[in-house]
C-alpha positions as CSV (number, residue, x, y, z in Angstrom):
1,X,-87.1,-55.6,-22.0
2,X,-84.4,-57.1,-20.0
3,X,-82.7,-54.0,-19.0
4,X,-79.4,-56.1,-18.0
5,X,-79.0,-57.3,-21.2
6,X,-75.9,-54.9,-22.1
7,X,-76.2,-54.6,-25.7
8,X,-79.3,-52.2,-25.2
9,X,-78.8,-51.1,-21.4
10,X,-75.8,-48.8,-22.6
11,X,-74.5,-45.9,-21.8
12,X,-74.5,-43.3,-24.6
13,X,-71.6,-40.2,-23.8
14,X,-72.6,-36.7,-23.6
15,X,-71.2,-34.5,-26.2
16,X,-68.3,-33.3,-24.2
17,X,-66.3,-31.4,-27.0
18,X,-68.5,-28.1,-29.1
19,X,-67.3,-29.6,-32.2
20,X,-66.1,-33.0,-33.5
21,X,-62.5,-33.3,-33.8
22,X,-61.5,-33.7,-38.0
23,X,-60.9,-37.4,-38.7
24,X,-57.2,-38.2,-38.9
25,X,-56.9,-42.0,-40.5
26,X,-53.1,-42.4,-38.8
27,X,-54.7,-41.7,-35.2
28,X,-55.2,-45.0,-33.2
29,X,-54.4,-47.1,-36.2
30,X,-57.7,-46.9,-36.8
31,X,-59.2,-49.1,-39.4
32,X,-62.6,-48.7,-38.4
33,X,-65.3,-45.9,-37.8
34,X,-64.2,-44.7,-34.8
35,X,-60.4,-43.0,-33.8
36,X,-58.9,-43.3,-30.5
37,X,-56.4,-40.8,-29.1
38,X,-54.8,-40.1,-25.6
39,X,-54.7,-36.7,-23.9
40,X,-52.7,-35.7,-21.5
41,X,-55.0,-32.9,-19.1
42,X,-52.0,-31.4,-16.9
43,X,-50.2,-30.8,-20.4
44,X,-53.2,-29.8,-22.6
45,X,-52.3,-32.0,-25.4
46,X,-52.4,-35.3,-27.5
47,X,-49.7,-37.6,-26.9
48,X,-47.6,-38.5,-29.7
49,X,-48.5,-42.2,-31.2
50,X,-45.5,-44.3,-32.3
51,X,-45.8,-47.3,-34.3
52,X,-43.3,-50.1,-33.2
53,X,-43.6,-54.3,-34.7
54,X,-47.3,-53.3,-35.6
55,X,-48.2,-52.1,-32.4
56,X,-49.5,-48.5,-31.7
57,X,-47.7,-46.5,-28.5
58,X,-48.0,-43.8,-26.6
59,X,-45.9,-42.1,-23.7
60,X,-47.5,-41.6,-20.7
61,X,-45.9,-39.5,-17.3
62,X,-46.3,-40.8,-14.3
63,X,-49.1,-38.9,-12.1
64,X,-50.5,-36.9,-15.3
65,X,-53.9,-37.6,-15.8
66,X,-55.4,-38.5,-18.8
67,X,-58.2,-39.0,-21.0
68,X,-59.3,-41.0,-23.8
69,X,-60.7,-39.3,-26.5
70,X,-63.2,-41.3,-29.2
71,X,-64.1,-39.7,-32.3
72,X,-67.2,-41.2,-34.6
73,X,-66.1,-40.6,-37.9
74,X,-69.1,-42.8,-39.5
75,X,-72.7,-41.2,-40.5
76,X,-74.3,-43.7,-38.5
77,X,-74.7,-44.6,-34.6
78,X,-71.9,-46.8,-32.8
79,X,-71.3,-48.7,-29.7
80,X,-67.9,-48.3,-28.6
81,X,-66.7,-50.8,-25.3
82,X,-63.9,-49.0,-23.6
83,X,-61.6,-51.2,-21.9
84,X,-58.7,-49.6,-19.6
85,X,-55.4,-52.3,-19.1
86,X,-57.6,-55.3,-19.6
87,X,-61.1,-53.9,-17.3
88,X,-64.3,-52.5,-18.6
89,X,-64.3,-48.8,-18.1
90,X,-67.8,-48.6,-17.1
91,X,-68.5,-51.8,-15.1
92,X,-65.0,-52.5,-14.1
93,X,-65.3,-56.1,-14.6
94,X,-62.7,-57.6,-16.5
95,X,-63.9,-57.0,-20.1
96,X,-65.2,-58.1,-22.7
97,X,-66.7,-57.1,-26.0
98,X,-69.9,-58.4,-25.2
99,X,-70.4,-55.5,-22.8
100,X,-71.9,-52.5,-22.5
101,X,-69.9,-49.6,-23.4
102,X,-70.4,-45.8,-24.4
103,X,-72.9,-44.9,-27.9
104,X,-71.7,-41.7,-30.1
105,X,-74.1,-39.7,-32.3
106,X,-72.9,-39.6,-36.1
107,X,-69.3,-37.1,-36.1
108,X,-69.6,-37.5,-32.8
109,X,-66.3,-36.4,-30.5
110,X,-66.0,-37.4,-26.6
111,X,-63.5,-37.7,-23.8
112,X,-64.0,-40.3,-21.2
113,X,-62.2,-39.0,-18.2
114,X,-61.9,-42.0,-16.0
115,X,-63.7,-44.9,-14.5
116,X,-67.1,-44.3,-14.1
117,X,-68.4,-45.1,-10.6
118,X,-72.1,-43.6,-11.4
119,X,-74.3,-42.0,-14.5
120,X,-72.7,-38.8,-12.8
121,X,-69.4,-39.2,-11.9
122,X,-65.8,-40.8,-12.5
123,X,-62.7,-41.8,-11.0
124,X,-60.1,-39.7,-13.1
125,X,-57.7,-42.2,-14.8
126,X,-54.3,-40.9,-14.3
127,X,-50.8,-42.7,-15.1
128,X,-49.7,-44.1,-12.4
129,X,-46.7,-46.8,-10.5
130,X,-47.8,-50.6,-11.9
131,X,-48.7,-51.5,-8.5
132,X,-50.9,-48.6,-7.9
133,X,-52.7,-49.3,-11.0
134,X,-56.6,-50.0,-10.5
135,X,-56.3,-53.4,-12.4
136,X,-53.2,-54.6,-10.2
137,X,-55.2,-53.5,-6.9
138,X,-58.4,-55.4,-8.1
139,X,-55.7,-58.6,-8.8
140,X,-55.5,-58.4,-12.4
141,X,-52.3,-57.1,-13.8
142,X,-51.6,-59.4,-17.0
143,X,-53.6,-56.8,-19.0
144,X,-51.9,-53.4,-17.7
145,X,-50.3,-51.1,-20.5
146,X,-53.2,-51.5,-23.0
147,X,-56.4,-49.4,-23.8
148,X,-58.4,-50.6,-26.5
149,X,-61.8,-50.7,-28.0
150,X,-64.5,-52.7,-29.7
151,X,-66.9,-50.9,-31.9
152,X,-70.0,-52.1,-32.8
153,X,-72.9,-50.8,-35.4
154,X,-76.4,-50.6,-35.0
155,X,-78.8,-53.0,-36.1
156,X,-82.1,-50.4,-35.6
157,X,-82.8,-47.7,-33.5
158,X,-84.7,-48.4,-30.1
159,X,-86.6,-46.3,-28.1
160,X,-85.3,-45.3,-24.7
161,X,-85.6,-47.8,-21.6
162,X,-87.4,-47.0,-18.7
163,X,-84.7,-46.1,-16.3
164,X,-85.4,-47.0,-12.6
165,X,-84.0,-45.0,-9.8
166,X,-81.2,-45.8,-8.3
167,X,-80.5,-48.6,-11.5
168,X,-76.9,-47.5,-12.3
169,X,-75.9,-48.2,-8.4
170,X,-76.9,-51.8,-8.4
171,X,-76.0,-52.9,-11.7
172,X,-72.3,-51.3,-10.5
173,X,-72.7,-53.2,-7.3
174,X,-73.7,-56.4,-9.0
175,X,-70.7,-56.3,-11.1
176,X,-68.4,-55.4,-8.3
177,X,-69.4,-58.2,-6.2
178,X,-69.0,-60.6,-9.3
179,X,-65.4,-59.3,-9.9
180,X,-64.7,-59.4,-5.7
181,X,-65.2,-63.6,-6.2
182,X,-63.5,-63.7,-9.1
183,X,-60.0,-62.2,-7.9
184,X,-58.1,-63.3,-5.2
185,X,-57.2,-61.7,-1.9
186,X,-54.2,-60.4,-2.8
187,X,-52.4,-59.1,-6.2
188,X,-50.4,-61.7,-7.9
189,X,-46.7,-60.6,-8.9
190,X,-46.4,-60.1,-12.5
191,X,-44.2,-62.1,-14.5
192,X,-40.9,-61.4,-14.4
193,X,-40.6,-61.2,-18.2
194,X,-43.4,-58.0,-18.7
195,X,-41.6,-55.0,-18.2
196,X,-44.1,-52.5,-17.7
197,X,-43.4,-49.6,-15.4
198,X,-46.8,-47.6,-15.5
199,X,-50.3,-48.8,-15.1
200,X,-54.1,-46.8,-14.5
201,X,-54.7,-45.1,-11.4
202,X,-58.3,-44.6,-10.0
203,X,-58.0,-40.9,-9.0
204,X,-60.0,-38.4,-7.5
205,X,-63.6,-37.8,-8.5
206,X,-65.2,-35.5,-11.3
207,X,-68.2,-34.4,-12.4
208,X,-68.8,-36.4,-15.8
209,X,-72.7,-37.2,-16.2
210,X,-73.9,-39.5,-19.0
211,X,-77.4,-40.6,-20.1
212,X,-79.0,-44.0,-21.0
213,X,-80.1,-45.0,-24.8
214,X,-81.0,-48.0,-26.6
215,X,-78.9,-49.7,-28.8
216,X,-78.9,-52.7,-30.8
217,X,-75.9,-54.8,-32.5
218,X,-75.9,-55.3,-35.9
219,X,-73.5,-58.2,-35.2
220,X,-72.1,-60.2,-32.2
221,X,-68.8,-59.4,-33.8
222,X,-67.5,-55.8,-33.8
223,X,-66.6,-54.6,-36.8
224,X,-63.3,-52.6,-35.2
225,X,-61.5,-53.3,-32.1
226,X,-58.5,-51.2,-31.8
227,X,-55.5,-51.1,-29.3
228,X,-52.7,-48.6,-28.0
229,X,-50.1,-49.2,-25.9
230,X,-48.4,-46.9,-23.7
231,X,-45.8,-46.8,-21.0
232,X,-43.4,-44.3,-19.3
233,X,-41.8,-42.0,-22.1
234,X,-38.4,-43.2,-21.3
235,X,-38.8,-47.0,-20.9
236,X,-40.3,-47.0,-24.4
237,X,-36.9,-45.1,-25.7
238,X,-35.1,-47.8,-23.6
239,X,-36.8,-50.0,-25.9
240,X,-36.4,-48.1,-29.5
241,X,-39.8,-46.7,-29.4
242,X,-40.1,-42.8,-29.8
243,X,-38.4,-40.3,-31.9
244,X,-35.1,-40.9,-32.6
245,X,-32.3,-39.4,-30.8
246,X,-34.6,-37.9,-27.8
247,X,-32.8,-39.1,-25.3
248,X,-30.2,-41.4,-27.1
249,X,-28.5,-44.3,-25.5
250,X,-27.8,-44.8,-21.8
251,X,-23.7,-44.5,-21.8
252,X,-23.4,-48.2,-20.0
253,X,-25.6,-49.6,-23.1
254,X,-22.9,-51.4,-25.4
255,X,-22.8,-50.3,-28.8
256,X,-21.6,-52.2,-32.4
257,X,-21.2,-49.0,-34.4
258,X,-20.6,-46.4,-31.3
259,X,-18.7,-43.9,-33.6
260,X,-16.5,-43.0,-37.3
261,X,-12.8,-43.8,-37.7
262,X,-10.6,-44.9,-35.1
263,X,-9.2,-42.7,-33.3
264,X,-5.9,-42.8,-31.3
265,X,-5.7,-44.8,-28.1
266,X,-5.4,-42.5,-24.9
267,X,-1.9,-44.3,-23.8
């Protein structure tokens, strides 16, 4: 067995959560087997999702961290490739379904914490300034603002690989030095039409150990890839995107219909 091959050399997520979470079909837009939702860990709770031009978002606050929470709603086995404003959550290259990714149980519920720099540990994702963002500091900020997924089934069960010491380290150094060639030097400015104010930090380290499993795809194609969107709470109300009325209109922001009848001029 070719053990880099990463549709079987996967990660599959220890059961973080006692119970799985009850399946909620407006979560993540889901249209697949698995939903994706966003915790914030300083507040304890599920940010809100707001749907805006087909597009899912969420409001994120600068230096929270968060979490993204995957729930497997199917009876069967799934492979589900975490990407984090345009990189691979595990490998940090920039990704790609073709990946490897986490595998949940049937029901099963998760929380992915952060980027994970070995099968024990992660850097904590955490909302943070868009140049401080781990995919602007690694020279690829075209992709920050989105986390998404691509889900795959399985095609049969495998039995475990062989794991060789110290395996996880090189395969992560491998795909580090790949990326290191493949960005340049320095960050390139983002274009001056993408306003985006927050990006992904890579925080401080956590205990978050995983296992290895086999896992083969039914299909080359996933049969859901979902995306949300998120960005400080009020640049998305600049834009129209949250409840109504939270914080209203700035008072320099022009207005057609700013009030009732007209009133009487002050001189």
């Amino acid at each position: 067995m070719n053990l880099f091959r990463p549709a079987r050399a996967v990660l599959a997520a220890t059961l973080l959560l006692t119970a799985a979470v009850p399946a909620l079909a407006q979560r993540g837009y889901a249209n697949g087997p698995v939903e994706i939702s966003v915790i914030d860990r300083d507040r304890g709770f599920e940010l809100p999702q707001y749907g805006h031009r087909a597009q899912a978002w969420v409001p994120g606050t600068p230096g929270h961290r968060y979490s993204v929470q995957l729930t497997n709603r199917s009876p069967e086995r799934v492979l589900v490739v975490l990407s984090v404003d345009g990189v691979n959550a595990i490998s940090g290259r920039t990704a790609d379904p073709d990946q490897g990714g986490y595998v949940l149980e049937p029901w099963q519920s998760t929380e992915v914490t952060g980027w994970r720099k070995s099968m024990r540990d992660v850097a904590q994702f955490y909302f943070s300034d868009m140049r401080e963002s781990y995919a602007t500091r690694t020279g690829r900020p075209y992709n920050v603002g989105v986390i998404g997924i691509a889900v795959f089934d399985e095609a049969r069960r495998m039995p475990p690989p062989r794991v060789y010491e110290g395996y996880g380290d090189r395969e992560r150094s491998m795909s580090q030095a790949q990326d290191a060639q493949a960005a340049p030097s320095s960050a390139p400015e983002m274009a001056g039409s993408r306003a985006q104010s927050i990006g992904t930090g890579h925080g401080y380290r956590e205990y978050a150990p995983v296992s290895r499993t086999g896992f083969v795809r039914a299909s080359r194609h996933p049969v859901q890839v979902t995306e949300l969107r998120y960005d400080d709470e009020r640049a998305l109300a600049a834009r129209g995107i949250g409840p109504r009325g939270r914080y209203g209109r700035g008072r320099d922001e022009p207005r057609a219909f700013p009030g009732g009848f007209v009133p009487d001029p002050r001189w």
